[in-house]
N, C-alpha and C positions, 0 to 999 in steps of 0.2 A: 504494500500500500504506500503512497507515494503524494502528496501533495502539492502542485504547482500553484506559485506564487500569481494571481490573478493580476492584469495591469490596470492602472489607475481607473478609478471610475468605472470598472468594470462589475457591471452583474451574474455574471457569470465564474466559473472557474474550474479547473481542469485536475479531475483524480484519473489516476494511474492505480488501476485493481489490480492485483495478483489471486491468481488461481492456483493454489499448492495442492500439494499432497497426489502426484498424478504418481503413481505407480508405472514405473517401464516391467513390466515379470514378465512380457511373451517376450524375452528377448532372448536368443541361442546362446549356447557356451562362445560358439567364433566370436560373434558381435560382440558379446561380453568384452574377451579378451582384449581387441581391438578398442575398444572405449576406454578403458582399463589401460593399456599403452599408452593411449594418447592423453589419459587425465594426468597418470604420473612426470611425464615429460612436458603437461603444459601448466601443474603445481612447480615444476622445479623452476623454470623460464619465469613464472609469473611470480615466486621469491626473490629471484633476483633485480627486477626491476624495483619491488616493494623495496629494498632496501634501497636502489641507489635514488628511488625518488626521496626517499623521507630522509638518509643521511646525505647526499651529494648534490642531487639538482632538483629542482623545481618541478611539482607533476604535470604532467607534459601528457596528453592522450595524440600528440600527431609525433610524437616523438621520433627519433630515426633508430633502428634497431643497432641495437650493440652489441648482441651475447649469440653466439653461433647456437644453432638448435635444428633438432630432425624435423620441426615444422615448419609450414609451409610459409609465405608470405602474408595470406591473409590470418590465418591462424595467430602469426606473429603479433597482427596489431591489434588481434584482438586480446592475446595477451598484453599489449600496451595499456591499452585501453582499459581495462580490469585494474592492474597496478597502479593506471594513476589515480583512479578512483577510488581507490582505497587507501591510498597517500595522501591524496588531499582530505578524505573525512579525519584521515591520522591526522594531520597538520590542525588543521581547523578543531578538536575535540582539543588537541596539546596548546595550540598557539591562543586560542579568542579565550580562552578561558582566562589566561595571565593578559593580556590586554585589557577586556573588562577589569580585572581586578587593578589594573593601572592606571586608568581611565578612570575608575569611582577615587584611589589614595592619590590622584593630581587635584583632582575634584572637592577632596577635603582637604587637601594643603592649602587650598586658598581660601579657607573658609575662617576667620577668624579666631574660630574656639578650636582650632585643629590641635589634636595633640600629639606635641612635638616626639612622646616616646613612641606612637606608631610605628611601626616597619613595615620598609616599603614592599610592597610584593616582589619577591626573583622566583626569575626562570628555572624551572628543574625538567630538563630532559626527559622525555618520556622513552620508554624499551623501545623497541623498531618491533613492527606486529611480524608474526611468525605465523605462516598457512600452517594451520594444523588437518583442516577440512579440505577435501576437493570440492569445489563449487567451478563452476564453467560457467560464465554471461557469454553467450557468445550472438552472434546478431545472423542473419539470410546471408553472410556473405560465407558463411562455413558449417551452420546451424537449419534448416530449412523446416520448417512445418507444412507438408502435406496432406491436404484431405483425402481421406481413403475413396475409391471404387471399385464398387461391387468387392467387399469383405465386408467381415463382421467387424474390424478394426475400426476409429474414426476416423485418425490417422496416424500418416507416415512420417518418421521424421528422420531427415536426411541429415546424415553425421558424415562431415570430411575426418579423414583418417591421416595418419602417415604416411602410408601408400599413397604415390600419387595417382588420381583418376580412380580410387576404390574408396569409394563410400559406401557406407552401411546405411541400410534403412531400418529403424527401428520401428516397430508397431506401437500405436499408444492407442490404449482404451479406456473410454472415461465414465466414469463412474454418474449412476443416475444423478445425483449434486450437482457434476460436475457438468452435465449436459443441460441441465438447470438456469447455472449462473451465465453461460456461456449462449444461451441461446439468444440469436438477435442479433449478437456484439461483433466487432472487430476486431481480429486478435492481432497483436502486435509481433511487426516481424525478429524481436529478440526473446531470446528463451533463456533459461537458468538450468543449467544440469549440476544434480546436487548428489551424493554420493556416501547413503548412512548408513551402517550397517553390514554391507557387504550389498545393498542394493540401488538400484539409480532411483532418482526421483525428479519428474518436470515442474516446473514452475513457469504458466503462462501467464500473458496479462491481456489487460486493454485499458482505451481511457474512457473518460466517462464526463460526460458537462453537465455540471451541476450550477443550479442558478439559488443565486441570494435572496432568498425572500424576505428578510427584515430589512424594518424602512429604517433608515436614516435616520431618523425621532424616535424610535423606540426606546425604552426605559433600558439604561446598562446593568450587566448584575457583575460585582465582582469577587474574583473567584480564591480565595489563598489556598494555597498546598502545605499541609503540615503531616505530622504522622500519627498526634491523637485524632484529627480526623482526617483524614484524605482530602475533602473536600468543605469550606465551608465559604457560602456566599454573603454577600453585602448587606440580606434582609434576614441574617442571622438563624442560617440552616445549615444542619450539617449532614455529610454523607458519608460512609464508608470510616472505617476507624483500624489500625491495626492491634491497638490493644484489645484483650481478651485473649480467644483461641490462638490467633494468628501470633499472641505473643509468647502466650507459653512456648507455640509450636517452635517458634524460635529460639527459646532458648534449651528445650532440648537436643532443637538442631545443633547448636554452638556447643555445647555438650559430650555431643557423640563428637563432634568433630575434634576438638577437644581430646577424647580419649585415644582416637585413630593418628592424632598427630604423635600423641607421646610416643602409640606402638609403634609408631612408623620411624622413632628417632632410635629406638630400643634395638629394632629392627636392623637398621642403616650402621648401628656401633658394632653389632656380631657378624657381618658381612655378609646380611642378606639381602641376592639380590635381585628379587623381586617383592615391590614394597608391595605393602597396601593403599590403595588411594586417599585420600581427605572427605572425597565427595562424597554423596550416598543420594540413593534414590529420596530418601525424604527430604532431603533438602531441595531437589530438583522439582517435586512436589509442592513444597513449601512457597518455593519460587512460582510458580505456575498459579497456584492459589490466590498469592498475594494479587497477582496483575488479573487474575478474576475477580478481584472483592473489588480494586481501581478499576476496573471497567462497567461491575454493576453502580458504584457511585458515579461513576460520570453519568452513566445513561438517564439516573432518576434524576442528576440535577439538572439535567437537560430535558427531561420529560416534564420537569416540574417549571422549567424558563422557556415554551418552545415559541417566544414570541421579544425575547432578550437578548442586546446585544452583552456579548462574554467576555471581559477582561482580565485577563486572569496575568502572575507574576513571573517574570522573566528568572525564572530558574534556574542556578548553576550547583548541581548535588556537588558534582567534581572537588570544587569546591570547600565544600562543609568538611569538616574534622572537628573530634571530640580529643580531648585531653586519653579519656578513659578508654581501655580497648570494646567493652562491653557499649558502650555507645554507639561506637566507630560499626561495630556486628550490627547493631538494633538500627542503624540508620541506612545502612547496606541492605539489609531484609527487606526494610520497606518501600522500596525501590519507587522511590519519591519523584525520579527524575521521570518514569512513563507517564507521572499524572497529567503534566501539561504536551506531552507528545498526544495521549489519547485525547484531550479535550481539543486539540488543534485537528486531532481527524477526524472526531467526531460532530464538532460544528460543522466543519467542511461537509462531513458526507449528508448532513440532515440542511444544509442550505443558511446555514446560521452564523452571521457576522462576531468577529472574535478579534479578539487583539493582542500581544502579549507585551507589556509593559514593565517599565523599571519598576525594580520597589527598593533600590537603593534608599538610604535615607527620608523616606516617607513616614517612617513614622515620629521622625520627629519635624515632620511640616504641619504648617498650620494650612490649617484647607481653604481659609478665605484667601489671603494673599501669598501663601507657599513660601514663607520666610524659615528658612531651616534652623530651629535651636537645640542645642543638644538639652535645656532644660525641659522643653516639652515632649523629653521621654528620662526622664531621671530613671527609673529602674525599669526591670521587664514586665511587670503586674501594675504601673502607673503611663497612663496614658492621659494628655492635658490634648482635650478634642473642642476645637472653636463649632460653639452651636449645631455640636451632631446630636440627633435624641435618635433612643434606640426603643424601639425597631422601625420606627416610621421612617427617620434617617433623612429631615429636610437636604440635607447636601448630600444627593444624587451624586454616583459615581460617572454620570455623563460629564461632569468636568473631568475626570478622569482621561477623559479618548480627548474632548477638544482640548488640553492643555498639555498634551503629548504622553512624556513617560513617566508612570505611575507614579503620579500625583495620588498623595493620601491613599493608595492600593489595600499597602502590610497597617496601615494606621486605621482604617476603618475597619478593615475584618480583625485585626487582632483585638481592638476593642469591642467589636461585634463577639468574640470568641471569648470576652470577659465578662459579658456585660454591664460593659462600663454606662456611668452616669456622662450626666452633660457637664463639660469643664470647659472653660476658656483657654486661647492661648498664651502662653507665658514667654510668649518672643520679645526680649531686650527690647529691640526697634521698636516695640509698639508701645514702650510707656511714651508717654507724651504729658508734660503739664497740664491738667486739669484748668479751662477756663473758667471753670465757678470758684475752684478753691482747693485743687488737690486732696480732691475725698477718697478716702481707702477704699471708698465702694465703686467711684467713677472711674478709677484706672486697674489693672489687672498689675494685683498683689504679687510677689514673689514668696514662696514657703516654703520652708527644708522640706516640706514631702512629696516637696514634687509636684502639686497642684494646689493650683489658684483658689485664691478667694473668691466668691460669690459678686455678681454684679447687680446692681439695682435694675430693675423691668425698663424696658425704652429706654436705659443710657448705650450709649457707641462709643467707640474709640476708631481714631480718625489718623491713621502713619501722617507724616510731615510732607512728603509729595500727593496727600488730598485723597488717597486711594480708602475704603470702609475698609476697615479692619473688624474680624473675630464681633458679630454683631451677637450683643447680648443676651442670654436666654433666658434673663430672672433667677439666677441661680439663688441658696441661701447663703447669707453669710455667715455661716459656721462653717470650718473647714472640716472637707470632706477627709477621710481615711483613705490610704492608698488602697486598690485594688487588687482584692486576694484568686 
C-alpha cells in the first residue's frame, strides 16, 4: 500500500494497492531451480550496490553498472534500481531524523529562555542494511504478467533467467479473494517476487483514485499518539490502549527473552555452536497483535469523525529513549511509530482530509497569539491553556491547519488527556501595565505552581503591538492546584 502525494488544490488523489499472499506451488523442480539461480546471484549484485550507495555515492536508480555479474543488462538495472531505493529510505530514516532534531535545538537557541546546558544533537552513523530476504521488484522489462488461455491457470508469468533467450513461464492461480479485489482493475506492469520459507510468493498491484470528500470548513479533530492510549482526539476521546493484556503480554515476552539471552551466552562460553535464537513465536504474535488493536482504534476514531478534517502529530519514535532498559522494551512493543503511518492511509483510502503537523514546542504556546514560554508548561501534569474549556473547547483546532505546524496540537490533547481546567497564559510578553491601576486581577499573575491566577469576567489583556491577547474566561481567584 503506497500513498501519492496529491498536487495543490487537488481533489483527488492516487493509492497504489498491493495484492499479497499469491502462492507460485504449480511450479516444477526445473523452474524452481532456475529462479533459485537467479535470486541468489541477483541478492549478491543487489548487496553490493546497497553498500556502495549508502557508504560511497549518492543513490543513483540511472546509475552506470560497476560490479561484473552473470546477469543480463536489463536485469542489471533492475538491480540498480532496487538498491537505490533502499539507500535512499536508509538515508532518509538515518539523515531527517538528526536534521529535524537540529532544526527544532537552532530553533531554541534563539529563543531567549534557551538553556545554555542543552546539547546539541550529533550524528551517529547508522549499520549499512544487510539483505537477509530475497525479495525481487522487478518491472515488464525482465518480469512479464501474462493472462492465461484456455487453462485453468489465470496467469502466466514470464521470468528472464540466466540463460540467455530461456525464460520460464511460471503459472499463477489466484485465489477466490484474490479474483475479488482484482476484478475490474489494472494491474501494474511491476511485480515483487518474494521468497519465505522455501516457497515463492507474488505481490501484484494497481492504482486506484480516490477523491476528497471533506469540505474545506469542516470542523478539524486532533489526533495525539501516546501509549496509554493509542489514540486520543481534540473533543476528548480515547481509542485503543496498550496497557492491560497487551502489557503483561509484554513483559512476559521480555522475560523469556531475557532467559534465552543468558542461555545463549552460557551457550556461546562452552563452545556451542549452534545457539538458540532470542526471538520466539510469541513475540512475533505479540507484535502482530499490537498493530491489530492500532488499527481497530484508528478505524473507530474514524468511524466516529467521518465528516473531520484529521491533524494528527508529526512523529519521530526513532527518536525517543528512556534512561531505563524496561522503558526502552515497553516503548519498542508498542510500536507507536505505525499509528500515524495507519491514520495517513486510512484517511486517504476513506477520502478524508489529514494533515501531519509539528508539535515541537506546542505545548508551551499560548493558543491566542502562539508566544512560546517555557512557564506555560512548568511540569508535565501543569498545563497554563489561554481560554480553552473542556470538552466544548471554544478554540477549535482549525487554527491549527490555517496557522501551519502544530500550533497548540500536544497542548490541547495532552490537557484534553488531563482534564485540565481553564487557565490563562503566563507569557512574560503579555504583562503589560494595567491602565486602571495594576490590579492582581487585570493582569495575568505569575505562581510557583505553575498556573495563573484567576481573571475578572470581561477584562482582556492587550500585547504592546495592539494584537488580543489570552481573552479572559472568569476564572476564580483562588489558585488552582497543579494537575494530577
Amino acid at each position: 500500500m503506497k500513498l501519492r502525494q496529491p498536487p495543490l488544490n487537488s481533489q483527488t488523489q492516487m493509492l497504489t494497492k498491493a495484492v499479497t499472499h499469491i502462492r507460485l506451488g504449480e511450479v516444477n523442480a526445473g523452474k524452481l531451480a532456475a529462479l533459485d539461480a537467479l535470486a541468489e546471484t541477483y541478492l549478491a549484485l543487489c548487496q553490493q550496490y546497497v553498500t556502495l550507495f549508502c557508504t560511497g555515492e549518492q543513490p543513483d536508480k540511472f546509475h552506470p553498472p560497476l560490479f561484473a555479474t552473470s546477469l543480463s543488462v536489463r536485469w542489471h538495472r533492475v538491480v540498480i534500481q532496487q538498491a537505490a531505493g533502499i539507500a535512499q529510505s536508509w538515508r532518509t530514516n538515518a539523515y531527517q531524523d538528526y536534521l529535524e532534531n537540529l532544526a527544532a535545538y537552532q530553533e531554541a537557541k534563539a529563543h531567549p529562555d534557551f538553556d545554555p546546558d542543552l546539547p546539541a544533537p550529533t550524528w551517529r552513523a547508522w549499520n549499512t542494511p544487510t539483505l537477509r530476504r530475497t525479495c525481487i521488484q522487478a518491472n515488464v522489462n525482465v518480469v512479464a504478467l501474462e493472462p492465461a488461455q484456455d487453462s485453468t491457470f489465470d496467469y502466466w508469468l514470464r521470468i528472464s533467467t540466466l540463460e540467455k533467450r530461456q525464460p520460464i513461464r511460471v503459472p499463477v492461480k489466484l485465489a477466490d479473494y484474490h479474483r475479488k479485489v482484482l476484478a475490474g482493475k489494472t494491474l501494474n506492469t511491476s511485480v515483487t517476487l518474494n521468497k519465505r520459507g522455501g516457497e515463492w510468493w507474488l505481490t501484484l498491484s494497481y492504482d486506484e483514485v480516490v477523491e476528497i470528500h471533506t469540505e474545506p470548513a469542516a470542523p478539524v479533530v486532533g489526533v495525539d499518539v501516546g501509549i496509554a492510549n493509542f489514540l486520543t482526539t481534540s473533543d476528548g476521546k480515547h481509542y485503543g490502549t496498550f496497557h492491560g493484556k497487551l502489557r503483561d503480554r509484554q513483559k512476559r515476552d521480555r522475560e523469556k527473552r531475557r532467559r534465552k539471552a543468558k542461555l545463549r551466552q552460557c551457550l556461546e562460553k562452552k563452545g556451542v555452536q549452534k545457539l538458540p535464537s532470542v526471538s520466539s513465536r510469541s513475540g512475533q504474535r505479540l507484535a502482530r497483535h499490537v498493530r491489530q488493536e492500532i488499527n481497530r482504534a484508528v478505524n473507530l476514531c474514524l468511524d466516529e469523525h467521518p465528516d473531520a478534517q484529521v491533524a494528527y502529530e508529526q512523529l519521530s519514535v526513532a527518536t525517543m529513549k528512556f534512561k531505563a532498559r524496561a522503558m526502552n522494551a515497553y516503548l519498542y512493543a508498542s510500536n507507536l511509530a505505525h499509528v500515524p503511518n495507519q491514520l495517513a492511509w486510512v484517511t486517504a483510502k476513506r477520502g478524508l482530509s489529514s494533515k501531519r503537523v509539528k508539535s515541537a514546542y506546542s505545548s508551551q504556546e499560548c493558543s491566542r497569539c502562539h508566544y512560546v514560554d517555557r512557564a506555560n508548561r512548568p511540569d508535565q501534569q501543569t498545563f497554563c491553556v489561554s481560554s480553552v474549556a473542556f470538552p466544548s473547547m471554544p478554540i477549535s483546532t482549525q487554527q491549527l491547519i490555517s496557522n501551519g505546524d502544530g500550533m497548540m496540537l500536544s497542548l490541547l490533547l495532552a490537557a484534553t488527556n488531563r482534564k485540565s481546567r481553564r487557565y490563562s497564559c503566563r507569557g512574560i510578553k503579555h504583562r503589560i501595565p494595567d491602565p486602571v491601576g495594576r490590579s492582581p486581577t487585570a493582569r495575568l499573575v505569575r505562581s510557583s505552581t505553575g498556573v495563573g491566577q484567576g481573571q475578572e469576567s470581561g477584562q482582556r489583556n492587550v500585547c504592546p503591538d495592539g494584537w488580543q491577547l489570552c481573552e479572559s474566561v472568569a476564572l476564580s481567584r483562588k489558585r488552582h492546584a497543579p494537575l494530577r
